[in-house]
mmCIF file of the N, C-alpha and C atoms, coordinates in Angstrom:
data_MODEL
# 
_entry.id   MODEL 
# 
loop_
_atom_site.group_PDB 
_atom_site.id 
_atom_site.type_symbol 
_atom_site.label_atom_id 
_atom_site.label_alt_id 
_atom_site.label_comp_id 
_atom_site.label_asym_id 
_atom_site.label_entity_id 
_atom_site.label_seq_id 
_atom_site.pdbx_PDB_ins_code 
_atom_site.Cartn_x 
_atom_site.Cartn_y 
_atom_site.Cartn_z 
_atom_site.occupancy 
_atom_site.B_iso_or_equiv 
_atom_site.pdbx_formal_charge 
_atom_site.auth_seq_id 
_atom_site.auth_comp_id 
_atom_site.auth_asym_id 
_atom_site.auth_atom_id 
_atom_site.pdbx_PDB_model_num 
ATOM 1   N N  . UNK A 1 1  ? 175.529 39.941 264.072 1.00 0.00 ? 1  UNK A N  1 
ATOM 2   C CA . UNK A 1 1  ? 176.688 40.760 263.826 1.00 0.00 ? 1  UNK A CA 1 
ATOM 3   C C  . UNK A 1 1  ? 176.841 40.894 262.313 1.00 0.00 ? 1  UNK A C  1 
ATOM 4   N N  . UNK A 1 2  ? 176.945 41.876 261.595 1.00 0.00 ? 2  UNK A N  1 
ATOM 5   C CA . UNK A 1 2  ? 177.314 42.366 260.566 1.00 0.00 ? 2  UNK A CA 1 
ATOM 6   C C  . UNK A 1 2  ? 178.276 42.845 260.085 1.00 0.00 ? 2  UNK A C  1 
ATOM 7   N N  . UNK A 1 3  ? 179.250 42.201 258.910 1.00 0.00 ? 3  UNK A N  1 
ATOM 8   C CA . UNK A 1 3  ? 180.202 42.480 258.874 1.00 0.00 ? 3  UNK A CA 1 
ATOM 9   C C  . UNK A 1 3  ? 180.368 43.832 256.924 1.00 0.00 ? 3  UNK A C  1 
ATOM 10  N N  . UNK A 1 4  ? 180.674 44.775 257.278 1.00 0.00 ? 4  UNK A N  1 
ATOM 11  C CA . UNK A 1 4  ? 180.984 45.196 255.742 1.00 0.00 ? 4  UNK A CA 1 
ATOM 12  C C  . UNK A 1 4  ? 182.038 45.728 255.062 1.00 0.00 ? 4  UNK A C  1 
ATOM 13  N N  . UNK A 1 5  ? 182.335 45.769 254.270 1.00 0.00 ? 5  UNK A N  1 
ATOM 14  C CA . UNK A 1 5  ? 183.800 46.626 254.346 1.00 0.00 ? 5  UNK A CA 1 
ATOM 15  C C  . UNK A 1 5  ? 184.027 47.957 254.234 1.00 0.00 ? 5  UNK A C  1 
ATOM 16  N N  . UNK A 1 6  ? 184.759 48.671 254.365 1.00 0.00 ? 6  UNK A N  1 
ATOM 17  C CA . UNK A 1 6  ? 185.091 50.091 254.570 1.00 0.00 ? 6  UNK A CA 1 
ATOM 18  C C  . UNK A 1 6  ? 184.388 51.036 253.361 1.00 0.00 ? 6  UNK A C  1 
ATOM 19  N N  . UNK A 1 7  ? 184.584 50.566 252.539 1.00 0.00 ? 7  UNK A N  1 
ATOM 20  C CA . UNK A 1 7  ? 184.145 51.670 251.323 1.00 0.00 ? 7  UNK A CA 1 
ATOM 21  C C  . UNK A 1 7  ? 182.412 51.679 251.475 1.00 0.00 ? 7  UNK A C  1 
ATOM 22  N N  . UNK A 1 8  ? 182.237 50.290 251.690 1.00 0.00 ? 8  UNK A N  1 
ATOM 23  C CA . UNK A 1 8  ? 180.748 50.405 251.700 1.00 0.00 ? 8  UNK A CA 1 
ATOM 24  C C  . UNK A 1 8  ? 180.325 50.889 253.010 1.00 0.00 ? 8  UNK A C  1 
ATOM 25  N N  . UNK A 1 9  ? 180.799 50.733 253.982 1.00 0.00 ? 9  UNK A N  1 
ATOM 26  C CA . UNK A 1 9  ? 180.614 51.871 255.072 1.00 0.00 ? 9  UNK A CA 1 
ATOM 27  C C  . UNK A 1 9  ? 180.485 52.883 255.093 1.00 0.00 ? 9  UNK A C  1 
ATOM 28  N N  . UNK A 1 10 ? 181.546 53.791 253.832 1.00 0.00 ? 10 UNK A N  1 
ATOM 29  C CA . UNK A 1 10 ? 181.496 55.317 254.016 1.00 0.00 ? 10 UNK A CA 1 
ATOM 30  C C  . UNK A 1 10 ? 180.655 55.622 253.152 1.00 0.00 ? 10 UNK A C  1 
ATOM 31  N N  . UNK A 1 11 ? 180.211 54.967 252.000 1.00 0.00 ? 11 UNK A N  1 
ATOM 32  C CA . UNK A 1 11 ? 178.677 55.326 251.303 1.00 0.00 ? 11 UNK A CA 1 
ATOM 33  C C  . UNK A 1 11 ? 177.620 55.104 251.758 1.00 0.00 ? 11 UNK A C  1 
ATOM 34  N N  . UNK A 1 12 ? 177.136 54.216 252.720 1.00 0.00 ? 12 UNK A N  1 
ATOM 35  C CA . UNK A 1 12 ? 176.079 54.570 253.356 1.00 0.00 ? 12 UNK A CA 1 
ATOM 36  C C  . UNK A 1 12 ? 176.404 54.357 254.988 1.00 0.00 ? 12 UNK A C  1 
ATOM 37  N N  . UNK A 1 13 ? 176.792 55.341 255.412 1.00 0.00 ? 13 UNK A N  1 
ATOM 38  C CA . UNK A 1 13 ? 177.418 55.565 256.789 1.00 0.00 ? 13 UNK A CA 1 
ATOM 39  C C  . UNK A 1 13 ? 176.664 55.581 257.561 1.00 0.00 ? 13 UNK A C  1 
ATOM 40  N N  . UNK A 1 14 ? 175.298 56.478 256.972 1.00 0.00 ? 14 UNK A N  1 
ATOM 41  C CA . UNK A 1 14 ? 174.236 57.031 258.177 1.00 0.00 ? 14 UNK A CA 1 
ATOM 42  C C  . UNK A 1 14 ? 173.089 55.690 258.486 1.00 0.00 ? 14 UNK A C  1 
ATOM 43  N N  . UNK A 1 15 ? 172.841 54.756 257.255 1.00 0.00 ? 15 UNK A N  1 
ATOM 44  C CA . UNK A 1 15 ? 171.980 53.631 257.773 1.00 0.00 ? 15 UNK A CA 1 
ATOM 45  C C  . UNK A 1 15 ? 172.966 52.809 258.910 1.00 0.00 ? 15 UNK A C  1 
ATOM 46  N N  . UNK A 1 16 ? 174.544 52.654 258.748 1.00 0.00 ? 16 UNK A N  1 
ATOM 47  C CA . UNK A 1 16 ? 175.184 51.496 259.462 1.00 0.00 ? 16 UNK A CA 1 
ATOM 48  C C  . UNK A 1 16 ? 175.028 52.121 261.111 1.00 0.00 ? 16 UNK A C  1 
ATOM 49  N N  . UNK A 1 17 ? 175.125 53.149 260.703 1.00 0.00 ? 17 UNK A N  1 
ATOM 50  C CA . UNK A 1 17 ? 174.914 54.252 262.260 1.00 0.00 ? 17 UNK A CA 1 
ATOM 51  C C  . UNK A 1 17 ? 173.320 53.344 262.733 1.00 0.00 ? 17 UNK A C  1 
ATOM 52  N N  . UNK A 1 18 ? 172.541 53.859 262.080 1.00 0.00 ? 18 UNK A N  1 
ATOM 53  C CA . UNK A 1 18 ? 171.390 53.360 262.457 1.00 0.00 ? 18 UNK A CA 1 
ATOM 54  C C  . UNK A 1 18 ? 171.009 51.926 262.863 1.00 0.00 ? 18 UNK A C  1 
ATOM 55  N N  . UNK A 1 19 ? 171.273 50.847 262.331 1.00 0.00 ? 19 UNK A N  1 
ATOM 56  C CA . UNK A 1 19 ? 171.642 49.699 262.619 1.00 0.00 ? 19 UNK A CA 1 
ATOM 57  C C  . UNK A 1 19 ? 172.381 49.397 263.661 1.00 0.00 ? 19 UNK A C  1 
ATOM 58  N N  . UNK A 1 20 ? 173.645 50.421 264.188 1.00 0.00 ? 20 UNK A N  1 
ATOM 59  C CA . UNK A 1 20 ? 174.153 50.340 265.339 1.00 0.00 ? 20 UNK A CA 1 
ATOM 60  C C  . UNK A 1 20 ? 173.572 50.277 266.305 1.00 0.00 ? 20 UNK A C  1 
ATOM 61  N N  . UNK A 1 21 ? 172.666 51.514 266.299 1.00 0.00 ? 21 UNK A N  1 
ATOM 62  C CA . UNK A 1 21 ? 171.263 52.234 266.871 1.00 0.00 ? 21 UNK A CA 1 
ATOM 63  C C  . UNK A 1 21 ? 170.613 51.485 268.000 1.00 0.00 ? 21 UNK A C  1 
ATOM 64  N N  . UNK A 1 22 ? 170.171 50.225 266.967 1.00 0.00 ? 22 UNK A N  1 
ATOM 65  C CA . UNK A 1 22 ? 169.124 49.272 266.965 1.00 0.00 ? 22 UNK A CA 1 
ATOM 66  C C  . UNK A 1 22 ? 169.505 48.078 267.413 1.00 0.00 ? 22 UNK A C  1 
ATOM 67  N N  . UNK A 1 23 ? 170.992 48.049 267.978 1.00 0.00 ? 23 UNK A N  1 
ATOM 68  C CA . UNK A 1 23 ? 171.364 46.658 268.398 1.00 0.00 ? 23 UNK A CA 1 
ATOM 69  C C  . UNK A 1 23 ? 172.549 46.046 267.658 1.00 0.00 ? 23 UNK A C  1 
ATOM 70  N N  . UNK A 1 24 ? 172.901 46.246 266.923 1.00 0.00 ? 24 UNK A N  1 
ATOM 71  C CA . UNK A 1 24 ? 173.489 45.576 265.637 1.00 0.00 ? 24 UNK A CA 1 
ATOM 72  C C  . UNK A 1 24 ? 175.032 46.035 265.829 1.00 0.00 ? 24 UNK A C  1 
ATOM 73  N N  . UNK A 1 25 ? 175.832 45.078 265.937 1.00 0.00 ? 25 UNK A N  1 
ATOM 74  C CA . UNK A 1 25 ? 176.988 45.008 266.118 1.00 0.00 ? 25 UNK A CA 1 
ATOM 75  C C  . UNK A 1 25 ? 177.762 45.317 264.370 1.00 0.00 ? 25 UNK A C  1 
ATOM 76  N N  . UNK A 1 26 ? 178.495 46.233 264.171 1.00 0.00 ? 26 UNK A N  1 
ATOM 77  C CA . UNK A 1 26 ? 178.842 45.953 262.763 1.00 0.00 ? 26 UNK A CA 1 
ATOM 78  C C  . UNK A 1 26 ? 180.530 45.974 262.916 1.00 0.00 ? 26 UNK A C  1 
ATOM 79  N N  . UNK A 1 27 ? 181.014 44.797 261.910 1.00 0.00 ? 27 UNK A N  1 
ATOM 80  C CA . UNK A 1 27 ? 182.354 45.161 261.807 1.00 0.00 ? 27 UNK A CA 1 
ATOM 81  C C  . UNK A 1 27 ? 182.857 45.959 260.469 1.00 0.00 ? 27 UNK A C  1 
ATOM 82  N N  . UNK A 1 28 ? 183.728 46.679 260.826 1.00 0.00 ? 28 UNK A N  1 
ATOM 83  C CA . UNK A 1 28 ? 184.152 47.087 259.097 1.00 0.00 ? 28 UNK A CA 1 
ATOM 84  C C  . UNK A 1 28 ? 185.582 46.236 258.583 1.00 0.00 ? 28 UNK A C  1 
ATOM 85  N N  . UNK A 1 29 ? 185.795 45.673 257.689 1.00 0.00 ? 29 UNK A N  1 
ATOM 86  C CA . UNK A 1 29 ? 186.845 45.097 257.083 1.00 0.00 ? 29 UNK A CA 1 
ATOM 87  C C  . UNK A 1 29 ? 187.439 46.208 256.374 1.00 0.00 ? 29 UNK A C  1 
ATOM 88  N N  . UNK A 1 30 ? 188.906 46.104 255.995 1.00 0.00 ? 30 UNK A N  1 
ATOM 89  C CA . UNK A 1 30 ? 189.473 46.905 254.969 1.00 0.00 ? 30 UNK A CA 1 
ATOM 90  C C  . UNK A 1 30 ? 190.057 45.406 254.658 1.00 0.00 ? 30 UNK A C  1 
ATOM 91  N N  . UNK A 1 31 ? 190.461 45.558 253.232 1.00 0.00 ? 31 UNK A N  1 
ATOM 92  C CA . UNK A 1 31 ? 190.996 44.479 252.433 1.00 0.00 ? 31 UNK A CA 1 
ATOM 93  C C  . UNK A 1 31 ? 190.993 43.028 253.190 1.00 0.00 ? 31 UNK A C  1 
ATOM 94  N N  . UNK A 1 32 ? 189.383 42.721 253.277 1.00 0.00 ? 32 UNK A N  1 
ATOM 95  C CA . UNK A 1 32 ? 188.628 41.841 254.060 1.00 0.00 ? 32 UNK A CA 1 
ATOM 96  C C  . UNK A 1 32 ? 189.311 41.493 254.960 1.00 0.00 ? 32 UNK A C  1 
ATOM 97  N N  . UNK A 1 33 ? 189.989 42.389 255.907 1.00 0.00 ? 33 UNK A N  1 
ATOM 98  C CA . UNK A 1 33 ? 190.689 41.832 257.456 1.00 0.00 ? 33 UNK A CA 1 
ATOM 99  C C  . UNK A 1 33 ? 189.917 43.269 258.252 1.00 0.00 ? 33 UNK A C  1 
ATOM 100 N N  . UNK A 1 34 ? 189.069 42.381 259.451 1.00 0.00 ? 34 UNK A N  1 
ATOM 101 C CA . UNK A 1 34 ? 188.913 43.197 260.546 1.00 0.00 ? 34 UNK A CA 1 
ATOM 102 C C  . UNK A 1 34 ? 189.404 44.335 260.866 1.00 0.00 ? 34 UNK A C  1 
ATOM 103 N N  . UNK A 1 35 ? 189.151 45.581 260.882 1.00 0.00 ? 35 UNK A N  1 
ATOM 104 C CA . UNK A 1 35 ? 190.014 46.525 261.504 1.00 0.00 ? 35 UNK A CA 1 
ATOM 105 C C  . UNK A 1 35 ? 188.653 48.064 262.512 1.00 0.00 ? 35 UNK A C  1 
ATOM 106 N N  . UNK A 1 36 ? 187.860 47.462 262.717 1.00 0.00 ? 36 UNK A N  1 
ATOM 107 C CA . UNK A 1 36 ? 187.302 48.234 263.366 1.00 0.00 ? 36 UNK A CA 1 
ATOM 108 C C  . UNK A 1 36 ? 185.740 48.067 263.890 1.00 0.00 ? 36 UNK A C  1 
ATOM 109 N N  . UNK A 1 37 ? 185.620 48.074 264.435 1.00 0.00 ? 37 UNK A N  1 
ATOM 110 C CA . UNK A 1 37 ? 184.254 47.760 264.988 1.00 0.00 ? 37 UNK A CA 1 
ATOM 111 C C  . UNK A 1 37 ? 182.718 48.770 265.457 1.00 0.00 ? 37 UNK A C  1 
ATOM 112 N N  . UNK A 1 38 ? 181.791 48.954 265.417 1.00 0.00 ? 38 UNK A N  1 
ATOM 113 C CA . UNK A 1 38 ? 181.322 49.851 265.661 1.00 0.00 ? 38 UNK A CA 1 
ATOM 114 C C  . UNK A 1 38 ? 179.830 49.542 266.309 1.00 0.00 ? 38 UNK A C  1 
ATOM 115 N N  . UNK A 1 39 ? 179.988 49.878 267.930 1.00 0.00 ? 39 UNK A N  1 
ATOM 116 C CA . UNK A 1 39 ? 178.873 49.813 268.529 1.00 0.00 ? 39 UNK A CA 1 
ATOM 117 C C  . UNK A 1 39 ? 178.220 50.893 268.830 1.00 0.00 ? 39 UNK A C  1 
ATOM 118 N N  . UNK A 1 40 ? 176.713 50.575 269.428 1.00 0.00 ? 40 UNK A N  1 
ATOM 119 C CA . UNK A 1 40 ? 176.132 51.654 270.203 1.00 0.00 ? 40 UNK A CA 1 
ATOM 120 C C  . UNK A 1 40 ? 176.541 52.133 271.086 1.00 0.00 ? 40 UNK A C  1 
ATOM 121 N N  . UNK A 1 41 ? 176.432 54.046 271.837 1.00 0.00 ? 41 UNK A N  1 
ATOM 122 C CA . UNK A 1 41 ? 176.853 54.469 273.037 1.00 0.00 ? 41 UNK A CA 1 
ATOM 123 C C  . UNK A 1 41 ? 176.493 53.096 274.325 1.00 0.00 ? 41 UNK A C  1 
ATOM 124 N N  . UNK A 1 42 ? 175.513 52.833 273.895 1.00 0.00 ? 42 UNK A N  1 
ATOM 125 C CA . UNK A 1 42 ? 174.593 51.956 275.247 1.00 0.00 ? 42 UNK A CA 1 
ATOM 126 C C  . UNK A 1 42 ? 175.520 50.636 275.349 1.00 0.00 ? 42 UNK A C  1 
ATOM 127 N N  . UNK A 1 43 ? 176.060 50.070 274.418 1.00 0.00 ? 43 UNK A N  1 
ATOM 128 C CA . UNK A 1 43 ? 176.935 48.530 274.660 1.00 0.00 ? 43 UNK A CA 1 
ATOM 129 C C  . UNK A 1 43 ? 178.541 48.813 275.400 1.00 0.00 ? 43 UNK A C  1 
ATOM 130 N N  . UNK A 1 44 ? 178.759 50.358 274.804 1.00 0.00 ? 44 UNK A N  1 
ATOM 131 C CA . UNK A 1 44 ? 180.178 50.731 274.924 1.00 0.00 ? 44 UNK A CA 1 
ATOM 132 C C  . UNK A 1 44 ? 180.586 51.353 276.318 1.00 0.00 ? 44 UNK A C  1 
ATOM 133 N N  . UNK A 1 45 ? 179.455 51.780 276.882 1.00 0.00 ? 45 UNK A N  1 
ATOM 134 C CA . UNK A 1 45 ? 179.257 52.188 278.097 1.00 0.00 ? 45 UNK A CA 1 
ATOM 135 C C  . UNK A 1 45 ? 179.174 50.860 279.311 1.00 0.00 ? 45 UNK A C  1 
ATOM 136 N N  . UNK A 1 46 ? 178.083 50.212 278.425 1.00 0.00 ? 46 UNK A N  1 
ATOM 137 C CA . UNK A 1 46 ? 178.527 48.712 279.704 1.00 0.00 ? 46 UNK A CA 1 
ATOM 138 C C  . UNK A 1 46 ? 179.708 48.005 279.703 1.00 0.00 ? 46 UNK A C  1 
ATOM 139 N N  . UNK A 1 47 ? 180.393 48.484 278.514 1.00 0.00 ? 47 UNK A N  1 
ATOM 140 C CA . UNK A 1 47 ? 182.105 47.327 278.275 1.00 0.00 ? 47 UNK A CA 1 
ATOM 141 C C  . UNK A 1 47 ? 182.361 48.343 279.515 1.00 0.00 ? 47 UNK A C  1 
ATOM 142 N N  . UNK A 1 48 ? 182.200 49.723 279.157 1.00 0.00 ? 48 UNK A N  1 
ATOM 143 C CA . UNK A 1 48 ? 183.575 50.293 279.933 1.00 0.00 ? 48 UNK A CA 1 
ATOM 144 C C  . UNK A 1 48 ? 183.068 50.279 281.677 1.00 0.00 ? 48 UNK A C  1 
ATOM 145 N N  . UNK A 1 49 ? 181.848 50.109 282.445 1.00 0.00 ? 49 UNK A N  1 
ATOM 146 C CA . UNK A 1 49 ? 181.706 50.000 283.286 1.00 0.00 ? 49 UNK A CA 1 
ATOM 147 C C  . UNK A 1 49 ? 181.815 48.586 284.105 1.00 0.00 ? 49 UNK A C  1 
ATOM 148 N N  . UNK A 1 50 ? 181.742 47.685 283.206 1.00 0.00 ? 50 UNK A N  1 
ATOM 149 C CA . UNK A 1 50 ? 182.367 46.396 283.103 1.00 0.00 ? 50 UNK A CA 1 
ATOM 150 C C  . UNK A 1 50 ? 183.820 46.393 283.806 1.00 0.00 ? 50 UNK A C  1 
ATOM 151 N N  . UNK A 1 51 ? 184.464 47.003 282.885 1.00 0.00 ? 51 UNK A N  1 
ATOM 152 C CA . UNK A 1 51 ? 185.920 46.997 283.022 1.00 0.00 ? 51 UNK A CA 1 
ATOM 153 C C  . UNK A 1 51 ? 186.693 48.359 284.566 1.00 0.00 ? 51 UNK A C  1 
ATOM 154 N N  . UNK A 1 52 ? 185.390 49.005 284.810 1.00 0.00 ? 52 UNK A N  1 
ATOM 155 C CA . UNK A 1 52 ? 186.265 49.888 285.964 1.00 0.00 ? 52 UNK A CA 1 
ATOM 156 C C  . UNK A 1 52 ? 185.543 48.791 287.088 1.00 0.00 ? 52 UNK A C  1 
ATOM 157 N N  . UNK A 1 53 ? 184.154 48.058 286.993 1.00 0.00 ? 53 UNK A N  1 
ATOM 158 C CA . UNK A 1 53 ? 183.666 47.343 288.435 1.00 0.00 ? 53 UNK A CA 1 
ATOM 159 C C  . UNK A 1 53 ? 185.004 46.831 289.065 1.00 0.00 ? 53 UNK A C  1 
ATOM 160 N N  . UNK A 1 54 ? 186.060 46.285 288.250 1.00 0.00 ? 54 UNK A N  1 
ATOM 161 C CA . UNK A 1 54 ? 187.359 45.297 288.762 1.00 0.00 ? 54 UNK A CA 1 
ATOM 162 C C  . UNK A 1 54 ? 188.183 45.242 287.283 1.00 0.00 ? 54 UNK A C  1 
ATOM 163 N N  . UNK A 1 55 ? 189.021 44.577 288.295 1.00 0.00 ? 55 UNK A N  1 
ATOM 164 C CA . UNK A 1 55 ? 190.284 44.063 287.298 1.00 0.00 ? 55 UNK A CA 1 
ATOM 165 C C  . UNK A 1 55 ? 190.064 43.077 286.823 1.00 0.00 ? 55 UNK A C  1 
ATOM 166 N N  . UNK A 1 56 ? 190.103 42.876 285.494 1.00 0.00 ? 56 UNK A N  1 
ATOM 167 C CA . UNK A 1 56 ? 189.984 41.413 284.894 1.00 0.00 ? 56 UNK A CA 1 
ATOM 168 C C  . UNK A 1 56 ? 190.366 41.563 283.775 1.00 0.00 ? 56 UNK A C  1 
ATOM 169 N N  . UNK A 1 57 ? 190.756 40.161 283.486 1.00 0.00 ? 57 UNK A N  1 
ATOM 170 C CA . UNK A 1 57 ? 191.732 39.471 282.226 1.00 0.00 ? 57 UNK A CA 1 
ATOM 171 C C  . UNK A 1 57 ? 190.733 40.145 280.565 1.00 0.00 ? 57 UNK A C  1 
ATOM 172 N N  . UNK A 1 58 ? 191.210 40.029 280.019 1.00 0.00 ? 58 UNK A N  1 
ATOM 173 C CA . UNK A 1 58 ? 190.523 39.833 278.295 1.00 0.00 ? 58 UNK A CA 1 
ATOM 174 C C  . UNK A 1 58 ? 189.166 39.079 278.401 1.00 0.00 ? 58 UNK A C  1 
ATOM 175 N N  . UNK A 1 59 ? 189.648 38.099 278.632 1.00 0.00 ? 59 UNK A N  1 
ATOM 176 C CA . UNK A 1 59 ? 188.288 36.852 278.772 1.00 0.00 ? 59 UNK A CA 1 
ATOM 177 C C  . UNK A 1 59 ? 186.839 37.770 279.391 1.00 0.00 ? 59 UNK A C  1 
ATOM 178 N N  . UNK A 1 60 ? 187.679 37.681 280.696 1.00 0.00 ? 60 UNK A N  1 
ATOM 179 C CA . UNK A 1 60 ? 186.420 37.708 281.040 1.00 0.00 ? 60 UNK A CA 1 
ATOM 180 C C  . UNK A 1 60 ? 185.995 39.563 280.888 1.00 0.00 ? 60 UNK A C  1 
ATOM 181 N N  . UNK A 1 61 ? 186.342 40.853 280.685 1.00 0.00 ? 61 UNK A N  1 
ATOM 182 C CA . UNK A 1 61 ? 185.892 42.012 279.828 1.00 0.00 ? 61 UNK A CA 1 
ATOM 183 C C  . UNK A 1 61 ? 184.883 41.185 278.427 1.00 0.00 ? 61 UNK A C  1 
ATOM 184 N N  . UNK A 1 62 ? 185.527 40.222 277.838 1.00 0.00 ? 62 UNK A N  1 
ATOM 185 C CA . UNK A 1 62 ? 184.284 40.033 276.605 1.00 0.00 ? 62 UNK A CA 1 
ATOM 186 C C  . UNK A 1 62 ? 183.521 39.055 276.766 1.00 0.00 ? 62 UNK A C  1 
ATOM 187 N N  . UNK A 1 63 ? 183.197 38.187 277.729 1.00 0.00 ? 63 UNK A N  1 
ATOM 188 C CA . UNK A 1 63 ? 183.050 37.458 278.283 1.00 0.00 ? 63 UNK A CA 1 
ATOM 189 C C  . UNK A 1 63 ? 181.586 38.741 279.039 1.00 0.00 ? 63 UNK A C  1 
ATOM 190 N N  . UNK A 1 64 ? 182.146 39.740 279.833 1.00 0.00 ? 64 UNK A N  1 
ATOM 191 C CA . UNK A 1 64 ? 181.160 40.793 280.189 1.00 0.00 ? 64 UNK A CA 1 
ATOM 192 C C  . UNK A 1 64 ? 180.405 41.534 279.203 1.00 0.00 ? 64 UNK A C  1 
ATOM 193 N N  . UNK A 1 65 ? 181.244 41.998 278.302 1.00 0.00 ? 65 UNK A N  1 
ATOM 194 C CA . UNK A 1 65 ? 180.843 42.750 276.849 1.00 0.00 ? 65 UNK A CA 1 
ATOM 195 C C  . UNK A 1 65 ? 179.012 42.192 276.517 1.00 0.00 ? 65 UNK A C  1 
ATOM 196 N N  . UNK A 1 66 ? 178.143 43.388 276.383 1.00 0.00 ? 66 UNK A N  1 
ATOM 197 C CA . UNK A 1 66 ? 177.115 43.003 275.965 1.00 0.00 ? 66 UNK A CA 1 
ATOM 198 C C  . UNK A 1 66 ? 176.700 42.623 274.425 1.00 0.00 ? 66 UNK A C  1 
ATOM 199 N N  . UNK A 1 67 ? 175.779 41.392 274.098 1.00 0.00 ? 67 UNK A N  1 
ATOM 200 C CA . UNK A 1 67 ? 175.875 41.340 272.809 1.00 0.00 ? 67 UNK A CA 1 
ATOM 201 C C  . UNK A 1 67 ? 175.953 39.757 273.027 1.00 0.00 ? 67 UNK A C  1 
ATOM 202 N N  . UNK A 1 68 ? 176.174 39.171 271.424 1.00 0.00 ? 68 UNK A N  1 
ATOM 203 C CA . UNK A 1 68 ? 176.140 37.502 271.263 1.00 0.00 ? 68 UNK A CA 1 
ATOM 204 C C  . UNK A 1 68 ? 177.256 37.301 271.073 1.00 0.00 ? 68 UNK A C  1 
ATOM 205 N N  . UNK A 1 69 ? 178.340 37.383 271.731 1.00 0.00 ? 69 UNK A N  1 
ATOM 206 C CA . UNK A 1 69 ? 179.324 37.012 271.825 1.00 0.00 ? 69 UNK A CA 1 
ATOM 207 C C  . UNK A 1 69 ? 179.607 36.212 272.394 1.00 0.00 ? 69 UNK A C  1 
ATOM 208 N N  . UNK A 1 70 ? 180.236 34.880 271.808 1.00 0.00 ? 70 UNK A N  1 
ATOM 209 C CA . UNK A 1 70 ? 180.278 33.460 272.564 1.00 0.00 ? 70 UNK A CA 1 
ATOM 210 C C  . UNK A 1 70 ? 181.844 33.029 272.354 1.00 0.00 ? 70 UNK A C  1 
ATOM 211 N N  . UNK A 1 71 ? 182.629 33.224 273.085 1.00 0.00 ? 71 UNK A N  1 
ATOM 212 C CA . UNK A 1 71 ? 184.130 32.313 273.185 1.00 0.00 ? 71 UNK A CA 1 
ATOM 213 C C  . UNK A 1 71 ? 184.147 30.853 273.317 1.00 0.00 ? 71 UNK A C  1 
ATOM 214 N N  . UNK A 1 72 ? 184.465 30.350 272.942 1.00 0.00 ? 72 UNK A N  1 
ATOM 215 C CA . UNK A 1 72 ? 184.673 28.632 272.878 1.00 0.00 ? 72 UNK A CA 1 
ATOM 216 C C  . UNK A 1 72 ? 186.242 29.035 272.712 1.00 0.00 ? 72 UNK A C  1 
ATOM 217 N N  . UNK A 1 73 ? 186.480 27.722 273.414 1.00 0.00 ? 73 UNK A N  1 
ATOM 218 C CA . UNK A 1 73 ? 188.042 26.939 273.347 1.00 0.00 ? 73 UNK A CA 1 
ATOM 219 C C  . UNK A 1 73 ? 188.541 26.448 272.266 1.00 0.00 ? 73 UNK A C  1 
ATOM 220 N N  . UNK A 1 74 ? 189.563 26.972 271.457 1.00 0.00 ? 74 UNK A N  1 
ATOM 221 C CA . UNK A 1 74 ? 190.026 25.749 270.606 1.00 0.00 ? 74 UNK A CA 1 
ATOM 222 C C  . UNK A 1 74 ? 190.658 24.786 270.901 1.00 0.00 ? 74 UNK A C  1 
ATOM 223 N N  . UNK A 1 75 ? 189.947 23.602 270.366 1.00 0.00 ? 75 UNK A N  1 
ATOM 224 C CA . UNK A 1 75 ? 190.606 22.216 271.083 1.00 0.00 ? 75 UNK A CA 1 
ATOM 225 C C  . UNK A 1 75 ? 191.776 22.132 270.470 1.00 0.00 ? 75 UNK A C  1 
ATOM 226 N N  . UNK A 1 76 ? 191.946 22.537 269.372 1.00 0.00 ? 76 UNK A N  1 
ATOM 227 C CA . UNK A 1 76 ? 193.745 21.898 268.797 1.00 0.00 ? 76 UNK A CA 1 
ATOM 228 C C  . UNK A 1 76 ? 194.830 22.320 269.598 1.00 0.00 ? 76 UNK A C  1 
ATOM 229 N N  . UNK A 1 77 ? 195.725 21.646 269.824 1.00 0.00 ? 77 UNK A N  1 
ATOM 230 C CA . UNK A 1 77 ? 197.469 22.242 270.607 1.00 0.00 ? 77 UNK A CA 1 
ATOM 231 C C  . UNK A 1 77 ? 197.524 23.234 269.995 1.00 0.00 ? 77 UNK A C  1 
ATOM 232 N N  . UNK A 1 78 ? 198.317 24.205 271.044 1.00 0.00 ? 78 UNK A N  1 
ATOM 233 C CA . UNK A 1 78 ? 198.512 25.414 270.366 1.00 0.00 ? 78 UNK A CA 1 
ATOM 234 C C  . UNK A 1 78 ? 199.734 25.349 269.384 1.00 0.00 ? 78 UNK A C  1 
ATOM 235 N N  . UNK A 1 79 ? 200.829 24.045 269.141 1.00 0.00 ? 79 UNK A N  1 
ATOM 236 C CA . UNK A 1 79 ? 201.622 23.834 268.651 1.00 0.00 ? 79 UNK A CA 1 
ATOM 237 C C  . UNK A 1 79 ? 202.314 22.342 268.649 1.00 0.00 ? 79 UNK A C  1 
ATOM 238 N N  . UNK A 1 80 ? 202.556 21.936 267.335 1.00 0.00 ? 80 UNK A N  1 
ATOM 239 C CA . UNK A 1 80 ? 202.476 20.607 267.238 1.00 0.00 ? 80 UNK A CA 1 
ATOM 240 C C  . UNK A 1 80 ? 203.575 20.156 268.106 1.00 0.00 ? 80 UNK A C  1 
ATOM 241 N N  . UNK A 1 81 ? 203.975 18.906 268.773 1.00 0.00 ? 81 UNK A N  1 
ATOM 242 C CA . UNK A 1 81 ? 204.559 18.239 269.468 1.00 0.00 ? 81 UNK A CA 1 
ATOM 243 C C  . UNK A 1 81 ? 205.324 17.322 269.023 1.00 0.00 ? 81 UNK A C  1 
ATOM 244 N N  . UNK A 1 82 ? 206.372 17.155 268.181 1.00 0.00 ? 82 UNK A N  1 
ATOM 245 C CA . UNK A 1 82 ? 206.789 15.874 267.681 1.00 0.00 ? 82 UNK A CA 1 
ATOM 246 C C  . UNK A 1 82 ? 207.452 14.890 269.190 1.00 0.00 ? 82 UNK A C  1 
ATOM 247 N N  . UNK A 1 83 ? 207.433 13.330 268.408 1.00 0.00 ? 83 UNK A N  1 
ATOM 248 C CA . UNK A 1 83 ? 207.395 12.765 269.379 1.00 0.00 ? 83 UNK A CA 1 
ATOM 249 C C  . UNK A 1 83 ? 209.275 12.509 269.074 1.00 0.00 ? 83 UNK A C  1 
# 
């Protein structure tokens, strides 16, 4: 997965296209926070046929999502507990 940020996206737009192409998951950052993602027709087509086979949660849609996408648990409480 490749991450770049926006400006450098729109100067060379047509290689990140290509890289898409080829497998390559890219994210674009604007003021280094996530804001958009950009796959191939071929990955975006299995999310969305993914998602009409049935109903299902978040999880498991990316969990289906093709690609190296691996969810792990965070072990910490989601909020501290005083005693």
């Amino acid at each position: 997965m490749q991450t770049i940020n926006l400006k450098d996206a729109k100067a060379r737009f047509s290689s990140v296209v290509d890289e898409v192409v080829n497998g390559e998951l890219v994210t674009i950052t604007r003021h280094g926070k996530p804001v958009a993602a950009l796959v191939s027709v071929e990955m975006a087509e299995a999310g969305r046929k993914a998602m009409a086979s049935k109903r299902c949660s978040l999880v498991d849609h990316l969990r289906a999502f093709p690609g190296d996408l691996i969810l792990e648990r965070n072990p910490s409480p989601s909020r501290d507990l005083e005693s």
